[in-house]
ZAMARGU-4260 file (C-alpha; in steps of 0.2 Angstrom, whole numbers, plus 5000, padded with zeros to 4 digits):
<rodrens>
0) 5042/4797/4903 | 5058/4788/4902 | 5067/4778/4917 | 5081/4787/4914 | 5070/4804/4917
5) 5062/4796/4932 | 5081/4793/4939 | 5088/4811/4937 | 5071/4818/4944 | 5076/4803/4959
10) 5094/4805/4963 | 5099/4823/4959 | 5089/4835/4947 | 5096/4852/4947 | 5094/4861/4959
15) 5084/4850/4973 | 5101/4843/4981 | 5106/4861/4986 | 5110/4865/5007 | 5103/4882/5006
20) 5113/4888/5020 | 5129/4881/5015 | 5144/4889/5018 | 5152/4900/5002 | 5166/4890/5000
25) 5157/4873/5002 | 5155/4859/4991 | 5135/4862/4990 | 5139/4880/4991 | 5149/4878/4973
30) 5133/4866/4967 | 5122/4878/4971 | 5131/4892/4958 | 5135/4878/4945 | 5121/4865/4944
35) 5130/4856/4933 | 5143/4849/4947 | 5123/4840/4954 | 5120/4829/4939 | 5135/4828/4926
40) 5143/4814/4939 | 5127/4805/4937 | 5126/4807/4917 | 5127/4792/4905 | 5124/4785/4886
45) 5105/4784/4887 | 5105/4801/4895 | 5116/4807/4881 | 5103/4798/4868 | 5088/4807/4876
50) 5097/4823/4877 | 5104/4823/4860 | 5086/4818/4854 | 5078/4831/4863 | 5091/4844/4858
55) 5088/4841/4839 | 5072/4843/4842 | 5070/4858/4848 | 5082/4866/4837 | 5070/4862/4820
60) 5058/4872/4832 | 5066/4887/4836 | 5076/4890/4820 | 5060/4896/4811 | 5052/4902/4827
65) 5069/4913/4829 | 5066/4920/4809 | 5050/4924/4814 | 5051/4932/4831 | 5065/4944/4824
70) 5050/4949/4813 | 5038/4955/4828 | 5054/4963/4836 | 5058/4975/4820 | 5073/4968/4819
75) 5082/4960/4804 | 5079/4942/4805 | 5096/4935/4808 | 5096/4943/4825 | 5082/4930/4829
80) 5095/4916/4827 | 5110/4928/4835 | 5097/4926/4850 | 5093/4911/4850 | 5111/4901/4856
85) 5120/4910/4871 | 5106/4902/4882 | 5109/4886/4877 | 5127/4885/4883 | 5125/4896/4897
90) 5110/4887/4904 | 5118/4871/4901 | 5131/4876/4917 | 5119/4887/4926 | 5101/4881/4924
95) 5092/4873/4938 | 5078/4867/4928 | 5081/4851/4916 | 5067/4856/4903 | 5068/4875/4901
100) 5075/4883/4886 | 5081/4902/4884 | 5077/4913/4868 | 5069/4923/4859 | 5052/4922/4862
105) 5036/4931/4855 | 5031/4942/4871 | 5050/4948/4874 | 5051/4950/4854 | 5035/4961/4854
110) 5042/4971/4871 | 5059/4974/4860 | 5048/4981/4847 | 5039/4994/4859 | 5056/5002/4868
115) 5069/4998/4854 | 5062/5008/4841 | 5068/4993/4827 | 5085/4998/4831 | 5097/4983/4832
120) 5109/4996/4837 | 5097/5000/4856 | 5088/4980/4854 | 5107/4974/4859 | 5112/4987/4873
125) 5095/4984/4880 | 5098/4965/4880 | 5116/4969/4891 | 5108/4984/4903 | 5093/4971/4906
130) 5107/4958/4911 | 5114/4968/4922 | 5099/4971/4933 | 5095/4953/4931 | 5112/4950/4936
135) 5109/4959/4951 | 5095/4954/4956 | 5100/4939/4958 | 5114/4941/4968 | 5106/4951/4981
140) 5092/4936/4979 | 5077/4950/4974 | 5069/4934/4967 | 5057/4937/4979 | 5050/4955/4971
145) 5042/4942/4956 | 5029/4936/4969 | 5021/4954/4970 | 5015/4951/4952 | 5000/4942/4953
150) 4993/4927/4941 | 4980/4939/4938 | 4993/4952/4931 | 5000/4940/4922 | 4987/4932/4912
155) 4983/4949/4909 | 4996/4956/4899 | 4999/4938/4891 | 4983/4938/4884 | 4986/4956/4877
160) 5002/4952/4871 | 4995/4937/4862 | 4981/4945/4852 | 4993/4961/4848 | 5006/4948/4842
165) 4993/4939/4834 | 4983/4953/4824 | 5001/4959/4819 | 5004/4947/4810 | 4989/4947/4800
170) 4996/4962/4789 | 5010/4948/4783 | 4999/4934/4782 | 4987/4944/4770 | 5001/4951/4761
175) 4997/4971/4767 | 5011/4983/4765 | 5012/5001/4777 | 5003/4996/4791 | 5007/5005/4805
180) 5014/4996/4820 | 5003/5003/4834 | 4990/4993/4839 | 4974/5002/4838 | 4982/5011/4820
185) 4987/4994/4816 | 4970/4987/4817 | 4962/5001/4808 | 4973/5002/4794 | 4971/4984/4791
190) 4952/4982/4789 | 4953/4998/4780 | 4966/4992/4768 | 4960/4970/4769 | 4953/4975/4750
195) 4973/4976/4742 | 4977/4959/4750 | 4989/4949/4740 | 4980/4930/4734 | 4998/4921/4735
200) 5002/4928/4751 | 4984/4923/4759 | 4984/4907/4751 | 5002/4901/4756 | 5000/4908/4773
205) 4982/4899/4777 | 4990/4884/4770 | 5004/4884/4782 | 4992/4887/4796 | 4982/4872/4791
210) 4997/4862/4790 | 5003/4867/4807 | 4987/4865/4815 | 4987/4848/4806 | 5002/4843/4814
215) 4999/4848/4829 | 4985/4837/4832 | 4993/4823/4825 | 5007/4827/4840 | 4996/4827/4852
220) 4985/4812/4849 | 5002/4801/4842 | 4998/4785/4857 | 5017/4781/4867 | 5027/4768/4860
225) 5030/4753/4869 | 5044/4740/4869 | 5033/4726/4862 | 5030/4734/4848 | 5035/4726/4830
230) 5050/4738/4822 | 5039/4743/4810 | 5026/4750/4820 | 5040/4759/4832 | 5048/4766/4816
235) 5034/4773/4811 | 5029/4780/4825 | 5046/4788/4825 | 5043/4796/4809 | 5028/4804/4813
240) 5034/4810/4828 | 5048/4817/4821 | 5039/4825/4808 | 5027/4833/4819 | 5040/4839/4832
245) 5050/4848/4818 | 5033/4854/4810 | 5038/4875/4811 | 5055/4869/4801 | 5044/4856/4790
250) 5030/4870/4785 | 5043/4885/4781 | 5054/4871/4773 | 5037/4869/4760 | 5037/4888/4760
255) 5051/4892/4755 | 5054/4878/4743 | 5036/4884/4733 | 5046/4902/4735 | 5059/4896/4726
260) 5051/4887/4712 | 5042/4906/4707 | 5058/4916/4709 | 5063/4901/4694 | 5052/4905/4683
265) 5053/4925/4686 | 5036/4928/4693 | 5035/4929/4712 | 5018/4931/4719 | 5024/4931/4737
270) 5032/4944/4749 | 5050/4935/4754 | 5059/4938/4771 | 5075/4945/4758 | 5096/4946/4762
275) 5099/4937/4778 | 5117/4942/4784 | 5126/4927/4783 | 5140/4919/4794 | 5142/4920/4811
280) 5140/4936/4821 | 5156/4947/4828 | 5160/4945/4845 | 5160/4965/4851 | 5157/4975/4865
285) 5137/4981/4865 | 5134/4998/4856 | 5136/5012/4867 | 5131/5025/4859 | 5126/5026/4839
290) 5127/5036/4823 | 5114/5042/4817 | 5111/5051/4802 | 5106/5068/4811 | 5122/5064/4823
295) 5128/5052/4836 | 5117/5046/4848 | 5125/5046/4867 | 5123/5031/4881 | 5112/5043/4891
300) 5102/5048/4877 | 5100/5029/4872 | 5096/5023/4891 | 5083/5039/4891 | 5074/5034/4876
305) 5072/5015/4882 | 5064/5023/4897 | 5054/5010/4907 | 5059/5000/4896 | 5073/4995/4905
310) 5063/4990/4922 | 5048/4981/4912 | 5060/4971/4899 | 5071/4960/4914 | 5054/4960/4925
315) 5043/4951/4912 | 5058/4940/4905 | 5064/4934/4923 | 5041/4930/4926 | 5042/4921/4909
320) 5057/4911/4913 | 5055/4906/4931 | 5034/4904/4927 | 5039/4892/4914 | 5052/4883/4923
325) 5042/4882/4938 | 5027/4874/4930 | 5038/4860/4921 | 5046/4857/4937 | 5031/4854/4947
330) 5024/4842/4933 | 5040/4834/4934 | 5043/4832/4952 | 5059/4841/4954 | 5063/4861/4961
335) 5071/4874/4956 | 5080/4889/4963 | 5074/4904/4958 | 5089/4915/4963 | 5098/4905/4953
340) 5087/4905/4939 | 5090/4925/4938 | 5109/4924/4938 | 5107/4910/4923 | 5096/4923/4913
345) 5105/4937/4916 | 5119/4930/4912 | 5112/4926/4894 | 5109/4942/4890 | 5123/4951/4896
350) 5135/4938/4888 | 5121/4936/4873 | 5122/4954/4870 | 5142/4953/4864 | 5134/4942/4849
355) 5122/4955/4846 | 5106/4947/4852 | 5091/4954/4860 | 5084/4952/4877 | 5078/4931/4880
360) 5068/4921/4889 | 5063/4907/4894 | 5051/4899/4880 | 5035/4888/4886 | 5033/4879/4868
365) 5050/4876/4867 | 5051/4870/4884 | 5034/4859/4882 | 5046/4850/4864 | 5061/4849/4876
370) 5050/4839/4890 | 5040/4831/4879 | 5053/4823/4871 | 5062/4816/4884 | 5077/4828/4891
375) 5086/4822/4905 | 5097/4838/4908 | 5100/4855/4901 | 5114/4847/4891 | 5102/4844/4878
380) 5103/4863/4874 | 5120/4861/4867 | 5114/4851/4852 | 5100/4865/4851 | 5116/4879/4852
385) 5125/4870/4841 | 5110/4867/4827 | 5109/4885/4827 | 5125/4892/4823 | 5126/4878/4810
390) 5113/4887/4803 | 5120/4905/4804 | 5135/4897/4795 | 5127/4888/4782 | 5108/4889/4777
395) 5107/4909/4779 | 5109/4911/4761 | 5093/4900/4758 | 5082/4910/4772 | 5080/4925/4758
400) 5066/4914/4750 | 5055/4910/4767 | 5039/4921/4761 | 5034/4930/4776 | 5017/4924/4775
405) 5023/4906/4782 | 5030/4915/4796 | 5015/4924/4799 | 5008/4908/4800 | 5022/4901/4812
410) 5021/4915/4826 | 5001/4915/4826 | 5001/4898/4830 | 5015/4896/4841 | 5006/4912/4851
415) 4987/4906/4851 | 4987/4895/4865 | 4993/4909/4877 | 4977/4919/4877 | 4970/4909/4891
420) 4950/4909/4888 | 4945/4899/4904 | 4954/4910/4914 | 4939/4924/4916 | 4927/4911/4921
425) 4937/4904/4936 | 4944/4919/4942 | 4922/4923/4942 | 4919/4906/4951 | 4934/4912/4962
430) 4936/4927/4968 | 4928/4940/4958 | 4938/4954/4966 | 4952/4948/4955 | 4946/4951/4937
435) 4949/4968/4940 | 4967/4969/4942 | 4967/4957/4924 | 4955/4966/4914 | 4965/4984/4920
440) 4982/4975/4914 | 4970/4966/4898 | 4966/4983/4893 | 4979/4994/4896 | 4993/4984/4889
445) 4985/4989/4873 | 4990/5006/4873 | 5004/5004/4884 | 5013/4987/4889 | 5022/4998/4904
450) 5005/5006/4912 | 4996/4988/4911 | 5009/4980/4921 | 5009/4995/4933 | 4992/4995/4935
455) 4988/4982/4938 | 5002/4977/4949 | 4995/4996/4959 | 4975/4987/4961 | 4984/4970/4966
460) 4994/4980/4979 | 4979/4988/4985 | 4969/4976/4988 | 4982/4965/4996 | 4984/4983/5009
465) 4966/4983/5009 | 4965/4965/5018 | 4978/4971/5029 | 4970/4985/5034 | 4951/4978/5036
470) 4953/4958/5041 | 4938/4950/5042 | 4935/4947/5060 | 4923/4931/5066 | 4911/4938/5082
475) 4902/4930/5094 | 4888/4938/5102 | 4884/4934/5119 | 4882/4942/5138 | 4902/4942/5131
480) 4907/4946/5114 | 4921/4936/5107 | 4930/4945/5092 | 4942/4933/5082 | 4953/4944/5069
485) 4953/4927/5054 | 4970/4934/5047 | 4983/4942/5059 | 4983/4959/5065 | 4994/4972/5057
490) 4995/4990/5062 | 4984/4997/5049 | 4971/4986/5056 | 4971/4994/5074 | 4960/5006/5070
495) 4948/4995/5064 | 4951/4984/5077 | 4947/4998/5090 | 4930/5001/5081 | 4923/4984/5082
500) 4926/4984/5100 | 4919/5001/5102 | 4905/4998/5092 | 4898/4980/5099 | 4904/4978/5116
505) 4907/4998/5124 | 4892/5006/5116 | 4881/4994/5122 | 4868/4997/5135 | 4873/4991/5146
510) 4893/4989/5141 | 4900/4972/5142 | 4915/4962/5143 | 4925/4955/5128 | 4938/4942/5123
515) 4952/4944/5109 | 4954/4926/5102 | 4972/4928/5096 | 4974/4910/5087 | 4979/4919/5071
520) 4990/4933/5078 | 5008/4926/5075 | 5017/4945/5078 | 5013/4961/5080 | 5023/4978/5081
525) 5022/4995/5090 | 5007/5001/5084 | 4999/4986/5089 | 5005/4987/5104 | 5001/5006/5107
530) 4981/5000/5101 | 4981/4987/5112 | 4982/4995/5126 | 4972/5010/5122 | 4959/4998/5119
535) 4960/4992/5137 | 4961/5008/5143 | 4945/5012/5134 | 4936/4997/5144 | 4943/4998/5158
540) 4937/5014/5158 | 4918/5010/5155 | 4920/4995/5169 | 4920/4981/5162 | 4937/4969/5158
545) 4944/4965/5139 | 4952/4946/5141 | 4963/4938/5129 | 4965/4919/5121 | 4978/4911/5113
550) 4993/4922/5113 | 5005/4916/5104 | 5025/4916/5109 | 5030/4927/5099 | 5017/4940/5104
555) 5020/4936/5122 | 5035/4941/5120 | 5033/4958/5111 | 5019/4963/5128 | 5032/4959/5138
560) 5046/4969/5130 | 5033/4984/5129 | 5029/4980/5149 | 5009/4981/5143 | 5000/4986/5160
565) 4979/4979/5162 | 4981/4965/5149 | 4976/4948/5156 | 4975/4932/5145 | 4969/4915/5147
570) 4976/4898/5140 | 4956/4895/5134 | 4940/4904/5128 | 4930/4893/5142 | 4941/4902/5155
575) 4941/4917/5149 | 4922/4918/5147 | 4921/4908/5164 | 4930/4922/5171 | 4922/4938/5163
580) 4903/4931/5172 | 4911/4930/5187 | 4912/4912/5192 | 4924/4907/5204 | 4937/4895/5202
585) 4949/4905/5186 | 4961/4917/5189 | 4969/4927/5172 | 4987/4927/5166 | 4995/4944/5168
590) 5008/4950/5155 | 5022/4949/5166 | 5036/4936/5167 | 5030/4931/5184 | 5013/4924/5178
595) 5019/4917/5161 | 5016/4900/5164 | 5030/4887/5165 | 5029/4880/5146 | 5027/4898/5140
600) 5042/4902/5149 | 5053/4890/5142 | 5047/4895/5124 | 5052/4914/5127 | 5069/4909/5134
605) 5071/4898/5120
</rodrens>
């Protein structure tokens, strides 16, 4: 990593500086909305350089990458590059993360494809009614909601996504025409029809794969360079480096180019991506409602045929982005601020969508090229914005000769190293429990993206109540049982509570004595209490005495507010047992302020 890296990641990387308790019209306050005002004092030529470098190069990726994604989306492919620039500039005053970089990517492109119909018209109002809740949630700080959707979940539907993006492409790579876009159709009708495959499709597109993969592997094995180098060897390892980095660009390029060489001589054995629209987009107002030729189609009616669409679009896209920006930021050593990470995104798409783009995210490969090739700041996505609309201005005549086939060949590779093969056999090492939330979301996701994701969120959810509910407790038998609950006490765990004691201590013959170790119990509520003390009740009842250990302040304070009669607690199990047998020499604690002892006291009143 560069020094200069190192330094931002030292004195101020956006985001880490931030008081979080600021007061709103406060200098940190302000930094904390614009993350620019942390590192933009700070910024000099060799961060320019590194920005600039990094910036370039991540526009030769998602240029092609944009083309393609449109492809999975339905959409006409210059809305792949209408998507592609908003981020840049608007992450570049809002973003807490150095390395990330919004657009279209290949799980929000297929998500489009499910609840947009192929409509450009619905693709863009979805983009600005997905801002808006992004918007909102970050402003009423909801970031918290994303932590109910577990890793499991996650991998989930990432590996669904990625072999249902992958195998759609297959019909492009092999030239197939009429294949139906619904997965299991899809995969039908294209063994059924794999005998009308097209040779210069198939060739060209496993070509381009080849070459990719080629690349790749030259990227990750090209050694660092180092200063005591000889110029020749550092300008060659420049070269490759660039060439490897711009490999999307450099493959469709080669496409493209042996595209137009056929259309020359009047035969054309591949299927083109056709008439891009060319120029710029129009700034306008997303479409409200649309024509149709069987009438016009009303804002309600639209919102109503995106259905859930609307909740699982910004839901997946704000995981993506803050998954992504979360993991370069702990293998760079700087934070982020989630919150602000969700005004940044929904931002994007709200002001994205007045440019006619589709819903973005953050993107994990083209935030790995942004990191690996050295970004100091999210300036760096200004030359990436800037590459882009160069290229809607200039080159979108030439995109009419990109065979479909190379982009085929761009998207399966760019999505293969998402399906995440180890992660069965660690979740089986594990905890075994939580394959089934992934192969539910796995599974499901195939026929439906939305009942995957609420799925398996459902089973995570349940399982998370069910440890609630019935927490292991560790016990220790004896002439006095000693029953340790190992992860707090909720109310729905009263009951089972209740049972234990019954079960071990009351119905014994004869009935003995028991101690609650309360080390783990950090609050409890009502119902707790209401338990509690129908529990000594219970004992008290049979004749023998329930002691507890440990009680922590906070749960001191919540027996005294509820004035708990019967309950006596010592400071240590060895008293509480001493006590319970009968030996002289220990007195209990009762809950009332008089016997709270004199450290406890203080605590309480604090």
């Amino acid at each position: 990593m560069p020094s200069s890296v190192k330094a931002l990641g030292q004195a101020r990387p956006p985001g880490a500086s931030m008081a979080p308790q600021a007061h709103c019209c406060s200098p940190a306050a302000v930094q904390r909305r614009l993350p620019i005002l942390a590192w933009l004092p700070d910024y000099s030529l060799q961060w320019l350089k590194m920005d600039f470098i990094a910036g370039l190069s991540v526009g030769l990726t998602v240029i092609p990458q944009a083309l393609a994604y449109a492809e999975v989306a339905g959409l006409p492919p210059q809305y792949g590059l209408y998507s592609a620039f908003t981020g840049c500039f608007v992450y570049f005053f809002l973003g807490t993360s150095r390395d990330v970089t919004l657009g279209p990517t290949a799980i929000m492109s297929l998500l489009v494809s499910f609840y947009t119909f192929h409509e450009p018209a619905y693709a863009v109002l979805l983009a600005f009614l997905s801002g808006c809740i992004q918007l909102a949630m970050g402003f009423l700080r909801l970031g918290f909601l994303l932590d109910f959707i577990s890793c499991p979940i996650i991998k989930g539907f990432t590996s669904a996504a990625t072999i249902t993006i992958g195998f759609g492409q297959i019909k492009n790579l092999l030239g197939l025409q009429d294949i139906p876009r619904q997965f299991l159709l899809q995969v039908y009708q294209t063994f059924r029809k794999v005998g009308e495959t097209r040779v210069g499709d198939a060739v060209l597109g496993l070509v381009c794969m080849v070459l990719l993969l080629v690349l790749k592997l030259m990227r990750d094995h090209v050694p660092p360079v180092h200063p005591e180098m000889p110029p020749g060897v550092r300008l060659s390892h420049g070269l490759v480096w660039t060439a490897t980095t711009a490999r999307n660009a450099l493959v469709v390029s080669f496409a493209a180019l042996v595209a137009y060489s056929f259309e020359v001589t009047g035969y054309q054995p591949f299927i083109l991506t056709g008439k891009t629209t060319e120029g710029l987009p129009p700034v306008r107002i997303p479409p409200f409602s649309v024509t149709t030729a069987n009438g016009t189609v009303s804002f309600t009616e639209m919102v109503q045929d995106m259905g859930v669409g609307l909740a699982v679009v910004p839901l997946v896209g704000l995981l993506e982005s803050i998954a992504v920006a979360k993991s370069f930021a702990s293998q760079n050593n700087y934070r982020i601020d989630a919150n602000q990470e969700l005004l940044a995104i929904g931002l994007t798409n709200v002001l994205g969508s007045l440019v006619s783009s589709y819903p973005v995210t953050g993107s994990f490969g083209r935030t790995a090229v942004n990191a690996q090739s050295g970004v100091c700041t999210p300036a760096g996505g200004l030359v990436t914005g800037v590459l882009v609309l160069l290229s809607l201005d200039y080159l979108t005549s030439l995109f009419c000769y990109i065979p479909k086939s190379a982009l085929a060949a761009v998207i399966i590779t760019a999505v293969a190293p998402l399906f995440d093969t180890r992660i069965f056999g660690t979740l089986w090492r594990v905890k075994r429990l939580d394959l089934l939330p992934l192969c539910l979301t796995f599974l499901l996701c195939f026929w439906e993206v939305q009942y995957g994701i609420l799925a398996g969120t459902l089973v995570s959810v349940l399982i998370l109540l069910h440890s609630v509910a019935r927490p292991k407790m560790q016990v220790s038998e004896g002439p006095v049982l000693v029953l340790q609950p190992a992860s707090g006490l909720h109310f729905p765990a009263v009951e089972a509570l209740r049972e234990a004691f019954l079960t071990r201590a009351l119905e014994a013959s004869p009935p003995r004595c028991a101690v609650l170790e309360c080390t783990h119990i950090c609050s409890i509520d009502y119902t707790v209490v209401l338990g509690l003390e129908e529990l000594v009740g219970d004992f008290h009842r049979h004749g023998v005495s329930l002691a507890f250990v440990g009680l922590q302040v906070p749960v001191l304070r919540v027996l005294l507010s509820a004035d708990l009669k019967g309950v006596q607690y010592f400071s240590t199990l060895e008293e509480a047992e001493k006590y319970l047998r009968q030996e002289p020499g220990t007195q209990p604690y009762n809950v009332s302020e008089d016997s709270v002892p004199e450290h406890k006291i203080a605590l309480l009143k604090a």
